[in-house]
C-alpha atoms as an extended CHARMM CRD file, in Angstrom:
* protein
*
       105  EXT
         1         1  UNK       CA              0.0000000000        0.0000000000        0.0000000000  PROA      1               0.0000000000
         2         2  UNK       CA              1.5590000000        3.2280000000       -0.9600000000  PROA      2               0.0000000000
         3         3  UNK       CA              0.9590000000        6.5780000000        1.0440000000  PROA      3               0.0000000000
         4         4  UNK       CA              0.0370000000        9.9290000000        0.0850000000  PROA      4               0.0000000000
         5         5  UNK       CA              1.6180000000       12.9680000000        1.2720000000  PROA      5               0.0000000000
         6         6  UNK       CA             -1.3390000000       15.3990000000        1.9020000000  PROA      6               0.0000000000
         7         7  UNK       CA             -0.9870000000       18.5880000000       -0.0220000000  PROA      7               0.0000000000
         8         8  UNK       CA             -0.8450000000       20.9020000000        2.3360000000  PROA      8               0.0000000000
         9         9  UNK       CA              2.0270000000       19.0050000000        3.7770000000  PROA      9               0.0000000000
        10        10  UNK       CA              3.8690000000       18.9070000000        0.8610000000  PROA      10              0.0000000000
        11        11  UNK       CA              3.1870000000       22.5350000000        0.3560000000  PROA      11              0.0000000000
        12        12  UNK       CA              4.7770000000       23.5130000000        3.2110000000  PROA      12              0.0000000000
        13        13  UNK       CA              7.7530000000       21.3970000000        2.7630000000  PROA      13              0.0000000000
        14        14  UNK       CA              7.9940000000       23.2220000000       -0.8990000000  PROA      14              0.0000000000
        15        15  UNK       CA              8.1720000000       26.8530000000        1.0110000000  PROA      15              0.0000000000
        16        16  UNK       CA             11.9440000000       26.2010000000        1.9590000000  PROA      16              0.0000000000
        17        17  UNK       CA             12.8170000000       25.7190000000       -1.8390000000  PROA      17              0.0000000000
        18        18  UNK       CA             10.5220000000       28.7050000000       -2.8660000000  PROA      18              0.0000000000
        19        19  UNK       CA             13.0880000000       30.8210000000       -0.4080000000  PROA      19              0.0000000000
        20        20  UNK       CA             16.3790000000       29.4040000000       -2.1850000000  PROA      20              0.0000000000
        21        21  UNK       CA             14.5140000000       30.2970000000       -5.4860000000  PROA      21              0.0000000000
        22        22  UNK       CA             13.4560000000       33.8610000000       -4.4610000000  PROA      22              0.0000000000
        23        23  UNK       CA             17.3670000000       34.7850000000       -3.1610000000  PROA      23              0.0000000000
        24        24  UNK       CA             18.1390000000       33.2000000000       -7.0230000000  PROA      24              0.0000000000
        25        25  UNK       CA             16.1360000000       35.3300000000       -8.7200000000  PROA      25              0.0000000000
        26        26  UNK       CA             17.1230000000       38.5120000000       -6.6070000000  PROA      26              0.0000000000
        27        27  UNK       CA             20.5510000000       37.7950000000       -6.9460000000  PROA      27              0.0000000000
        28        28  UNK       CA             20.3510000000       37.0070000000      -10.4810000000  PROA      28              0.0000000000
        29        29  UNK       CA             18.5340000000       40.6410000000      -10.8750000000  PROA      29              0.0000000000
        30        30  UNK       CA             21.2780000000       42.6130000000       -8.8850000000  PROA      30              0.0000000000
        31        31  UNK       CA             23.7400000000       41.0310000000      -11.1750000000  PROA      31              0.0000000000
        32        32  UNK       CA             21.7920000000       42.8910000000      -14.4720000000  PROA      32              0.0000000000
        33        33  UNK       CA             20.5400000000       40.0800000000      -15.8300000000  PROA      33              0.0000000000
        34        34  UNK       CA             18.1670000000       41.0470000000      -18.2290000000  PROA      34              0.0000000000
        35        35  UNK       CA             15.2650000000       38.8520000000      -17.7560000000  PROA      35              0.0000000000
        36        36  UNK       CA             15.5850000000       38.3680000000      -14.1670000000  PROA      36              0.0000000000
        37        37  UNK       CA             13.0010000000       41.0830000000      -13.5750000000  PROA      37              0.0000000000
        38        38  UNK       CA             10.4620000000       39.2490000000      -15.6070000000  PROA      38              0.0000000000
        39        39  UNK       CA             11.2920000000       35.5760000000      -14.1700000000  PROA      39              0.0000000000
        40        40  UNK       CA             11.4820000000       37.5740000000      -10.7060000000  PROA      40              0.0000000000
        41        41  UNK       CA              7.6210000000       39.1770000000      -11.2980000000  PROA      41              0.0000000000
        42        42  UNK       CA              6.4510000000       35.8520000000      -13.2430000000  PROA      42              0.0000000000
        43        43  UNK       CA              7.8450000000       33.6350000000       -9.5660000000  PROA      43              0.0000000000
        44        44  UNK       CA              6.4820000000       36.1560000000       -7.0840000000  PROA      44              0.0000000000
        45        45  UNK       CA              2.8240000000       36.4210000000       -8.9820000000  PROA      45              0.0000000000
        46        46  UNK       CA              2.7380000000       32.2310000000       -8.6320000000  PROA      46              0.0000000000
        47        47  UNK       CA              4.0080000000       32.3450000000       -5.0020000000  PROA      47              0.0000000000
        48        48  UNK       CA              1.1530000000       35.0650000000       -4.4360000000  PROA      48              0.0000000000
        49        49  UNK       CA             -1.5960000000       32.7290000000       -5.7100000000  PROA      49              0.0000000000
        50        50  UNK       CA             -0.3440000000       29.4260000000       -4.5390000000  PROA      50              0.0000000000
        51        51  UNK       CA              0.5660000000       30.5300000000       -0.4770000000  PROA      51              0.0000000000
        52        52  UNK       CA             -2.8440000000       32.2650000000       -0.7480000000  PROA      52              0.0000000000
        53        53  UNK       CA             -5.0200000000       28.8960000000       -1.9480000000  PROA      53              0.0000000000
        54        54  UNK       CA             -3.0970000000       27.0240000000        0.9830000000  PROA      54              0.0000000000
        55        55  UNK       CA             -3.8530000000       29.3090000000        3.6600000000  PROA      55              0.0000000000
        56        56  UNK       CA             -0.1790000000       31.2250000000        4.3310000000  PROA      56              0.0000000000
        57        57  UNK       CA             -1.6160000000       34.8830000000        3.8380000000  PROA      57              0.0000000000
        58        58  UNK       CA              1.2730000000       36.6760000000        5.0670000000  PROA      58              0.0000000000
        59        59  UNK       CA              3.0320000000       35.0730000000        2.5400000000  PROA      59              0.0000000000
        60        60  UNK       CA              0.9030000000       35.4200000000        0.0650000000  PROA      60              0.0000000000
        61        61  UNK       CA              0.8780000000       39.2580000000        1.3680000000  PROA      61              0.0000000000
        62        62  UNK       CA              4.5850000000       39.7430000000        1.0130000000  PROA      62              0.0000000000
        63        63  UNK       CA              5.0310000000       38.4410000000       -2.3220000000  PROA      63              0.0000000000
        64        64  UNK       CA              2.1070000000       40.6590000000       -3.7390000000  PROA      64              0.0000000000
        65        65  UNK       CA              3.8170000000       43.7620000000       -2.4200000000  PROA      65              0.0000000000
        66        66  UNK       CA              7.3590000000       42.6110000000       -3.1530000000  PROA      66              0.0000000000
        67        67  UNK       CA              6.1740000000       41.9080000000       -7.0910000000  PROA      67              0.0000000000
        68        68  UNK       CA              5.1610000000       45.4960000000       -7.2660000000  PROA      68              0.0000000000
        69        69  UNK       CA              7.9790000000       46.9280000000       -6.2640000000  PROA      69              0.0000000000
        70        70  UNK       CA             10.2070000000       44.8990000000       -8.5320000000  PROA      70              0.0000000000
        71        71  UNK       CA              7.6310000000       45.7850000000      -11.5250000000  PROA      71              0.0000000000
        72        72  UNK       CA              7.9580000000       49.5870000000      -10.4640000000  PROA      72              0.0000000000
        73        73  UNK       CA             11.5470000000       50.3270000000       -9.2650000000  PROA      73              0.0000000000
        74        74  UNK       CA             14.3170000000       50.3040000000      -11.4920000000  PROA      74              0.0000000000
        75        75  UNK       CA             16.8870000000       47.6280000000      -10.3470000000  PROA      75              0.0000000000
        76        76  UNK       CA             19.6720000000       49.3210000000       -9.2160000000  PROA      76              0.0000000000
        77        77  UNK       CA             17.5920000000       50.8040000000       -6.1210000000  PROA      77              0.0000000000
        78        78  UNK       CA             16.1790000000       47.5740000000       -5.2080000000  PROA      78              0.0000000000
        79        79  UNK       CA             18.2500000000       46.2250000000       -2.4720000000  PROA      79              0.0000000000
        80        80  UNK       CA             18.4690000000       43.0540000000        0.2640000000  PROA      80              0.0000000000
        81        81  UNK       CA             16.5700000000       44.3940000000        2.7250000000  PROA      81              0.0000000000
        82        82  UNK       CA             13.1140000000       44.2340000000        0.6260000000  PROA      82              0.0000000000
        83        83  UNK       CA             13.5870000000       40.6280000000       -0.1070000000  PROA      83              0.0000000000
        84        84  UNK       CA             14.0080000000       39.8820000000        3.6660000000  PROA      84              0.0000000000
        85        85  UNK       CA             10.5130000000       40.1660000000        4.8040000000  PROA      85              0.0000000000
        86        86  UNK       CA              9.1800000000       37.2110000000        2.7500000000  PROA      86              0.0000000000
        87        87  UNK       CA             12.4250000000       34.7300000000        2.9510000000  PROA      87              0.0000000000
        88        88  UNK       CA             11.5630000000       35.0500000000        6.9360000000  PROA      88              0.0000000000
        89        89  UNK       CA              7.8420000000       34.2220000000        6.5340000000  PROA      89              0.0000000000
        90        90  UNK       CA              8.7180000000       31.4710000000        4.0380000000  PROA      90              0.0000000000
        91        91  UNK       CA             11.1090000000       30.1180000000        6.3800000000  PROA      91              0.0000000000
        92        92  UNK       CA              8.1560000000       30.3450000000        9.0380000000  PROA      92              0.0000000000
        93        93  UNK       CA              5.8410000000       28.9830000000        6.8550000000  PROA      93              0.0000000000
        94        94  UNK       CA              7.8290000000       25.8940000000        6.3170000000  PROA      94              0.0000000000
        95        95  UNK       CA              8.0830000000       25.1020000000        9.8460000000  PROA      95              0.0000000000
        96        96  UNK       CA              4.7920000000       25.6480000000       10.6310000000  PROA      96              0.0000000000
        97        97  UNK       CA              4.7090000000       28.9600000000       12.3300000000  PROA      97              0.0000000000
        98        98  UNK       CA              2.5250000000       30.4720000000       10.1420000000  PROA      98              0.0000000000
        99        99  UNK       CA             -0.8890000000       29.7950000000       11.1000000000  PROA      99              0.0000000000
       100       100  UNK       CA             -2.6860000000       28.4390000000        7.7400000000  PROA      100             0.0000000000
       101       101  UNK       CA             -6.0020000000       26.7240000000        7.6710000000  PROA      101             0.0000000000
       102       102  UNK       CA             -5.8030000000       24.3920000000        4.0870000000  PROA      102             0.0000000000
       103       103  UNK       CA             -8.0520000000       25.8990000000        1.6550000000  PROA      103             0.0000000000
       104       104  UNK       CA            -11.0240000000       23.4560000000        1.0770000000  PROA      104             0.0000000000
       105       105  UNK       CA            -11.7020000000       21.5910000000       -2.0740000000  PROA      105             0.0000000000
């Protein structure tokens, strides 16, 4: 008989990786890469939506307002500091810290 990891579980588990990928992205953008602002928007829009369906608001909070500020700022003024905010609640997230109610079916 094979197991199932509940969604929400595995969710939660993924929020660690979405932090490694967010620092990617912002590093990738302070470096001048050219599409790194698009990827950047195009990762924070789907982190937005997804912590939202599962209940992780804050997250889901902190990516909205972090993807407008990328979209409007030019990229030299963007610095560490901004990304901070949401690494910490994914981090929080991920350990369960976060109080999240799984969004029903």
């Amino acid at each position: 008989m094979t197991s199932r990891i509940d969604p929400y579980v595995a969710y939660r588990l993924q929020l660690l990786q979405e932090g490694q990928t967010l620092r990617s992205f912002w590093e990738q953008l302070g470096q001048g890469d050219p599409e790194a602002r698009e990827r950047l928007a195009k990762f924070l829009h789907r982190l937005h939506g997804t912590s939202g369906t599962y209940g992780f608001d804050r997250v889901s909070e902190l990516a909205r307002s972090l993807r407008e500020v990328v979209v409007a700022r030019p990229a030299r003024i963007l610095d560490e500091s901004l990304v901070e905010p949401l690494v910490a609640a994914l981090l929080e997230a991920s350990l369960g810290q976060e109080a999240a109610e799984p969004a029903s079916p």
